[in-house]
PATORBA-940704 format. One line per 2 residues: their letters; for each residue x negated, y, z negated of N, C-alpha, C. Coordinates in steps of 0.2 Angstrom, whole numbers. Layout:
BEGIN
a = X Y Z X Y Z X Y Z | ... $
REM end
This chain:
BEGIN
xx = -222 32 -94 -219 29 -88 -216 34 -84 | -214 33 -79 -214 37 -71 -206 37 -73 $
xx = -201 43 -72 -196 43 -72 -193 40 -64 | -188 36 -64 -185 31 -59 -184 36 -53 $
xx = -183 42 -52 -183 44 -47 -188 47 -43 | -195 45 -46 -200 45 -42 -203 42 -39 $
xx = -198 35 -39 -200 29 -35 -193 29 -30 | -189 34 -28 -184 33 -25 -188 34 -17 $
xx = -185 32 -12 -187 33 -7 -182 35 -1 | -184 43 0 -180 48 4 -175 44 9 $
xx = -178 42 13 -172 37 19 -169 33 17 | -169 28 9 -166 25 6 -159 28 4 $
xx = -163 34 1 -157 37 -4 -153 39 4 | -153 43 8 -149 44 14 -145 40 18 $
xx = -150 33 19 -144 28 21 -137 25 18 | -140 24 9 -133 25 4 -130 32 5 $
xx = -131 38 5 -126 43 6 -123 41 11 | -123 39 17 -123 39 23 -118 33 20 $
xx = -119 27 20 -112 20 18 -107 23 12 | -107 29 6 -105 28 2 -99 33 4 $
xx = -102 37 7 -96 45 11 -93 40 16 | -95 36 20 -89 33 24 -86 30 20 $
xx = -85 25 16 -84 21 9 -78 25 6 | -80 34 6 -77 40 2 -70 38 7 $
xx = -71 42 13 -67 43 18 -63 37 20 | -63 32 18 -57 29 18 -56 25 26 $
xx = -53 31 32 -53 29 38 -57 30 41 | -55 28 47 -61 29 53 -65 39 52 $
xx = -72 37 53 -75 45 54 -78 44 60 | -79 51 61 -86 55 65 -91 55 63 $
xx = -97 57 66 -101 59 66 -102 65 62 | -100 68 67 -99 78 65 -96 76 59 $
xx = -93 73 55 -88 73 49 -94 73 43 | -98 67 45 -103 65 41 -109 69 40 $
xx = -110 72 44 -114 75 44 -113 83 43 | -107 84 42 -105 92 40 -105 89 30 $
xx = -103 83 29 -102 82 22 -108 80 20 | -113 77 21 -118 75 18 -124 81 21 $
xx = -123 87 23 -129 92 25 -132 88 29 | -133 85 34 -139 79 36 -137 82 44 $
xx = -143 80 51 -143 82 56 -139 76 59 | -136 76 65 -133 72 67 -136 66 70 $
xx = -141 67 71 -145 63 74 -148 56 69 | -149 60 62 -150 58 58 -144 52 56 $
xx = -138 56 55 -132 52 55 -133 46 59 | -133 48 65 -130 42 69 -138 36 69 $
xx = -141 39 67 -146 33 67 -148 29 62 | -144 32 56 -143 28 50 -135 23 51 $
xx = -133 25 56 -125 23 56 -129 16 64 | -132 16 67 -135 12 73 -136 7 69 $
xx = -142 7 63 -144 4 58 -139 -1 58 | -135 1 49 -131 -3 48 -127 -8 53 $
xx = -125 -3 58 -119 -8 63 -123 -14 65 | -129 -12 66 -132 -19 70 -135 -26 64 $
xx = -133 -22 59 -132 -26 51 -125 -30 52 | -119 -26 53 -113 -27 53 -110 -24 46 $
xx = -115 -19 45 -110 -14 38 -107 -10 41 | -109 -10 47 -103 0 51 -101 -3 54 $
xx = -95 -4 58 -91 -5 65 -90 2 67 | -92 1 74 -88 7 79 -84 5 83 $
xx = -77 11 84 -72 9 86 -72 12 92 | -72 7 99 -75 9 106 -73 15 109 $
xx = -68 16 108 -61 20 111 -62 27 106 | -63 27 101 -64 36 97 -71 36 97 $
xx = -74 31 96 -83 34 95 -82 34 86 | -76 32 83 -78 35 75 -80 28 72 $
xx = -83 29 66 -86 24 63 -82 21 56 | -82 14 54 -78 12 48 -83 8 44 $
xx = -83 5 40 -84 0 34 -84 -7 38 | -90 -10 39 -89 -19 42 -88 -23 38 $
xx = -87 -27 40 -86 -35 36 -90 -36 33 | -97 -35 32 -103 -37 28 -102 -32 22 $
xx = -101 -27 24 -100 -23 16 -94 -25 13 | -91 -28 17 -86 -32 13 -85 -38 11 $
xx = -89 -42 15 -92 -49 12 -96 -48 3 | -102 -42 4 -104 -40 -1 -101 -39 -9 $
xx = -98 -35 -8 -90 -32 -13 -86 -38 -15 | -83 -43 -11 -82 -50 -14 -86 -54 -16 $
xx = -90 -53 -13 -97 -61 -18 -98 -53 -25 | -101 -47 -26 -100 -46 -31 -95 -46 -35 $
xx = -89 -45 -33 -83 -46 -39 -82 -53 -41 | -85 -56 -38 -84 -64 -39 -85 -67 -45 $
xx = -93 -65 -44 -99 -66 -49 -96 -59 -56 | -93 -57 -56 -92 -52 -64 -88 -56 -68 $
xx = -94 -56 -73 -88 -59 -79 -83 -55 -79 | -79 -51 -81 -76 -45 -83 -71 -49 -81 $
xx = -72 -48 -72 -67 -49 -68 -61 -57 -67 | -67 -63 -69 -67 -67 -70 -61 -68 -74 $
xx = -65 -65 -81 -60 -69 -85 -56 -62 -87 | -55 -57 -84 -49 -53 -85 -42 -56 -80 $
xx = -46 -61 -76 -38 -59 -68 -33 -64 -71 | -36 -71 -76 -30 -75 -76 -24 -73 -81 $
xx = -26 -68 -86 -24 -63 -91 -18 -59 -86 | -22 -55 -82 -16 -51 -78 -14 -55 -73 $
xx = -15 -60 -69 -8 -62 -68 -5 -64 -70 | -3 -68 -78 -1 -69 -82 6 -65 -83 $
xx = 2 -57 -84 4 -52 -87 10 -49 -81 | 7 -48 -75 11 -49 -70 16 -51 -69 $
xx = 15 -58 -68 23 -63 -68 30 -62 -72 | 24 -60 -80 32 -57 -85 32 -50 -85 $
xx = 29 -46 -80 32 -39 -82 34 -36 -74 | 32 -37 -70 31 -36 -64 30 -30 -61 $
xx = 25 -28 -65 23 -19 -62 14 -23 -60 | 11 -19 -58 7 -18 -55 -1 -17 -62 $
xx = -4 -20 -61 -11 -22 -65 -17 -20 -67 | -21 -15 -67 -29 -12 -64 -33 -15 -69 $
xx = -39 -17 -68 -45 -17 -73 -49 -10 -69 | -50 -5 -76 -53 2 -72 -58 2 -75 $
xx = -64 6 -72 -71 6 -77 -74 14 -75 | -77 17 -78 -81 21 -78 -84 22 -77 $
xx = -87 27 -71 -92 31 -66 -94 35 -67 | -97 40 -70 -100 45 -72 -95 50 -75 $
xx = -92 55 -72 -87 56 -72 -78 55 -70 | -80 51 -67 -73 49 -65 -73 40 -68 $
xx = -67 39 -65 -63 34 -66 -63 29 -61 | -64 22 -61 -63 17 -54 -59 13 -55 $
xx = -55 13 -52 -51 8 -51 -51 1 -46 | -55 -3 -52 -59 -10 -48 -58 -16 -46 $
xx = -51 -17 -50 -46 -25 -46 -40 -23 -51 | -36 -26 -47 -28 -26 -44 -25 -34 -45 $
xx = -19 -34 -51 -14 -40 -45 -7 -34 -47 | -6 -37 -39 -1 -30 -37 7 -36 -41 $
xx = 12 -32 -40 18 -34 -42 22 -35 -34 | 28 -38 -37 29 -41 -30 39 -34 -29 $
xx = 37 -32 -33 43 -27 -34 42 -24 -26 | 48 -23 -22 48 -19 -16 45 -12 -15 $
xx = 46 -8 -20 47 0 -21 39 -1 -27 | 33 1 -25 27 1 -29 23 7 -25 $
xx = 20 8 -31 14 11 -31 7 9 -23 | 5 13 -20 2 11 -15 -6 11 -18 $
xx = -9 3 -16 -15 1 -20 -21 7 -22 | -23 6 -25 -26 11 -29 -33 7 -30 $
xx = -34 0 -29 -40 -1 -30 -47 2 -24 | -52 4 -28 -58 8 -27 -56 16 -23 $
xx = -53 16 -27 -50 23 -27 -52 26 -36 | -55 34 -35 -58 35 -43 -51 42 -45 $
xx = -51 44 -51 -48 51 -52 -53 52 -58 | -54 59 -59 -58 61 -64 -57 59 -71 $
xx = -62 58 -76 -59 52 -79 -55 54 -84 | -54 62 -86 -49 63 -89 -42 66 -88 $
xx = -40 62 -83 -34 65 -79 -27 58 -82 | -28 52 -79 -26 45 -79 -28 45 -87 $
xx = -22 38 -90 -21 35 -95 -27 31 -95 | -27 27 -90 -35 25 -91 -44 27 -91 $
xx = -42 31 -91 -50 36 -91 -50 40 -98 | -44 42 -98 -43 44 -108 -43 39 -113 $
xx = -42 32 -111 -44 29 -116 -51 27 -115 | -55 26 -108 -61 25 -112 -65 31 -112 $
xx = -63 38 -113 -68 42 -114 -64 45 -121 | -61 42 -125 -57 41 -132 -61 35 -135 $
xx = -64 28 -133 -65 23 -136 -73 23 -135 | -76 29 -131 -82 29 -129 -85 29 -136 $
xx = -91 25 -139 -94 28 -146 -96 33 -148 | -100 39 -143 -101 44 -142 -98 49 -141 $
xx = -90 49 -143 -84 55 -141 -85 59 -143 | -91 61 -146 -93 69 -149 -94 71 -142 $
xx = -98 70 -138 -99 72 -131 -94 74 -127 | -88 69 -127 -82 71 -124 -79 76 -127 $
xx = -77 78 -133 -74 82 -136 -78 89 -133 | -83 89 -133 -87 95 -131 -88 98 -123 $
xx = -87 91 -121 -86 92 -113 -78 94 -112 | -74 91 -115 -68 94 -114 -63 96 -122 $
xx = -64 99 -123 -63 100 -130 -53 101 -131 | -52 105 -125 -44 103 -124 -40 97 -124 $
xx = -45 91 -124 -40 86 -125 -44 84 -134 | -47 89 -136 -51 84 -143 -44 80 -146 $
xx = -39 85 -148 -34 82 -152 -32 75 -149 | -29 75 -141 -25 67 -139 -29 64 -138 $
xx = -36 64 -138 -42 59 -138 -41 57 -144 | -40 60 -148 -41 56 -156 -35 52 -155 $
xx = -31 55 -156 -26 51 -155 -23 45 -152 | -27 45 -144 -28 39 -142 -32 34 -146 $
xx = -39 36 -147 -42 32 -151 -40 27 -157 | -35 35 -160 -31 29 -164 -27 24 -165 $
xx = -24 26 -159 -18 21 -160 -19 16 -156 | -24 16 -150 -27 12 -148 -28 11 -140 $
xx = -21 16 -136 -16 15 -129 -16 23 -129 | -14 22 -122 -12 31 -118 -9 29 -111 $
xx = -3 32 -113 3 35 -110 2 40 -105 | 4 41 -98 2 47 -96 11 47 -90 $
xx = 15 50 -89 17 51 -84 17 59 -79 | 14 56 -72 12 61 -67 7 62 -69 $
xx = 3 60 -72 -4 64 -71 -8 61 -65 | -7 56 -64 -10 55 -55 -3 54 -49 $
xx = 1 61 -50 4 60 -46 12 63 -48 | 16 65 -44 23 64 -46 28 57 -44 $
xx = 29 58 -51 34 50 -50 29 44 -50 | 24 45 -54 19 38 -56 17 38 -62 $
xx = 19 32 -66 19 32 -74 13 28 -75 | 10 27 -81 5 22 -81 4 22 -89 $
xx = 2 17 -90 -1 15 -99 -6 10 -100 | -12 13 -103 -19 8 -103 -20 8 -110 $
xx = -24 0 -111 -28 1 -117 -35 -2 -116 | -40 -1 -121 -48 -2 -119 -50 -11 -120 $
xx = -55 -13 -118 -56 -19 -115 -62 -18 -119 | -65 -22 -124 -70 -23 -129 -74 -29 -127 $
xx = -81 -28 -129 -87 -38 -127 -88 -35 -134 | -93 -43 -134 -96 -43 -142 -102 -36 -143 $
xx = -101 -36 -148 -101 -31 -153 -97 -23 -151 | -92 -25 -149 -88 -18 -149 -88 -15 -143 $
xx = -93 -17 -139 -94 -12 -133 -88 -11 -129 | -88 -4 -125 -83 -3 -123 -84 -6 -114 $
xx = -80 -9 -111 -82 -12 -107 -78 -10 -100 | -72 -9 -102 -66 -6 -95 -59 -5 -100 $
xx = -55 -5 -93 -50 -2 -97 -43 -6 -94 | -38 -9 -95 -32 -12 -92 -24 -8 -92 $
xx = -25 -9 -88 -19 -5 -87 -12 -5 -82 | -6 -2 -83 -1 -5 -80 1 4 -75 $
xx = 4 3 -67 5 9 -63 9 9 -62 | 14 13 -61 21 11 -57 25 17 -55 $
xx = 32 17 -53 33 22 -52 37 24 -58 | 40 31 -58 40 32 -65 49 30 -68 $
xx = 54 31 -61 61 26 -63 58 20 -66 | 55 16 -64 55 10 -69 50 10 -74 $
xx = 44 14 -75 41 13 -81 43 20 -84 | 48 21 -89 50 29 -91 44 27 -98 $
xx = 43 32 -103 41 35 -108 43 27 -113 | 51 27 -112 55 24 -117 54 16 -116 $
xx = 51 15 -109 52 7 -108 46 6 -109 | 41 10 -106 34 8 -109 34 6 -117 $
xx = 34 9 -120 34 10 -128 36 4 -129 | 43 3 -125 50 -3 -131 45 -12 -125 $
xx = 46 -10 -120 44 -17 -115 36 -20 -113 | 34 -14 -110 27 -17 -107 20 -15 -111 $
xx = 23 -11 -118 17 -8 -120 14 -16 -124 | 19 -17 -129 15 -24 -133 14 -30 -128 $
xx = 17 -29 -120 14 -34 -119 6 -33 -115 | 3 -29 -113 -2 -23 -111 -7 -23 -115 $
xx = -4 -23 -123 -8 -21 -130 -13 -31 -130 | -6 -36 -131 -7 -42 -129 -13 -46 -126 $
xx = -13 -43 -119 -15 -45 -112 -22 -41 -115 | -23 -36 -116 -31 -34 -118 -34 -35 -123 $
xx = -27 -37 -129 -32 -40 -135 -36 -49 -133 | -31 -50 -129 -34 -57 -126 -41 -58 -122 $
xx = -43 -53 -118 -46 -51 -114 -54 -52 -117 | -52 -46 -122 -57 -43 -124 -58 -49 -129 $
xx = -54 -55 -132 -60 -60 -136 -61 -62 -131 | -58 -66 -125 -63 -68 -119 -70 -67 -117 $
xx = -72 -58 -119 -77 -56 -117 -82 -57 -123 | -78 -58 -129 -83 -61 -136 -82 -55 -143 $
xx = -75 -51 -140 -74 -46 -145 -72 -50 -150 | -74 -48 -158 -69 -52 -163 -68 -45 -169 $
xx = -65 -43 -164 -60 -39 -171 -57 -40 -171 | -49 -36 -177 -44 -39 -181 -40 -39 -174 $
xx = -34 -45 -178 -28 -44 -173 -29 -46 -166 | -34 -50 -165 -32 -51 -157 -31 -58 -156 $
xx = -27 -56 -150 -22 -64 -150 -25 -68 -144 | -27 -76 -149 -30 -80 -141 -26 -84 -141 $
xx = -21 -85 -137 -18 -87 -132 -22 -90 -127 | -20 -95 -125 -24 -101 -121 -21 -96 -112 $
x = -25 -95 -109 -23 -92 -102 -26 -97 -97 $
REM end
């Protein structure tokens, strides 16, 4: 059989580079922006970016000439997150979980190597953490990306790709949760544990953000770990995991 990339089609692959690097950037871009990051001529850019707008996946902002993300790739991203089991039956869980802890919520999943962070219910605390959804970090930096490259069944790999964390990979693994404060940032605490479907699989990862006055070391551990450890054992029989110990709680 043909390996997949010989059926890919050059202007294809380009106009994804082209939606994925604005997608990256966040705010309004250039042209010259676009096209100094993705190696491509500008003409090329803007005619891949013509396309889309008259889709409604780019808007152009009349007054700078720079271009953003439309309503239809946004309409898009909604009818998918819609339609995901994961998501489905992970959100009534976290906002559950929310209500009685009031920090801030993520279901994360893994991207090649990095981390994504792919829904959010936010907490209604004043002083939070600014939304981090579809936002990635490398996945072994965040509490959440150490435990699914801890809980990956292939860890021999991770161990070898990064052989510095072998020890607190195991030890995630074992205990089952990771702890990180500051590694995505100063003054940003976090504790995740892994989200399991039938037969084991590893599937995302839940986790709680916050600043690090209110999540310290001490209170994670004593307050929002077992309710965290709780909330993904729930989850994860939702998605058809039946291993020990996990609690179904009617959500």
């Amino acid at each position: 059989m043909r390996e997949k990339d010989s059926y890919s089609i050059q202007s294809v692959d380009n106009a994804l580079d082209v939606l994925e690097a604005l997608c990256d950037e966040g705010d309004e871009v250039r042209i010259s922006r676009l096209s100094e990051r993705l190696g491509m001529n500008k003409t090329s850019v803007f005619r891949l970016l013509a396309t889309f707008e008259n889709r409604g996946y780019v808007e152009k902002e009349k007054g700078s000439g720079k271009y953003r993300l439309g309503l239809s790739a946004y309409e898009i991203g909604q009818k998918f997150l819609s339609r995901m089991g994961l998501l489905r039956k992970a959100r009534p869980v976290m906002e559950r979980m929310v209500r009685e802890c009031d920090e801030a919520a993520y279901i994360t999943v893994r991207r090649g190597s990095d981390v994504l962070f792919l829904d959010m219910v936010d907490t209604s605390q004043q002083v939070k953490i600014i939304s981090l959804v579809g936002k990635r970090y490398p996945v072994e930096i965040p509490a959440a990306g150490k435990v699914l490259l801890a809980c990956t069944p292939a860890d021999g790999e991770a161990k070898a790709e990064w052989p510095s964390l072998a020890e607190s990979l195991g030890k995630v693994r074992l205990q089952g949760f990771c702890i990180d404060q500051g590694a995505m940032g100063d003054g940003i605490a976090s504790a995740a544990v892994p989200l399991f479907s039938s037969g084991g699989e590893l599937q995302a990862s839940l986790c709680f953000v916050g600043p690090d006055f209110r999540l310290s070391q001490e209170k994670i551990e004593s307050m929002f770990l077992p309710r965290l450890q709780e909330a993904g054992n729930t989850i994860s029989s939702k998605l058809g995991y039946l291993g020990d110990c996990l609690n179904r709680d009617n959500f």
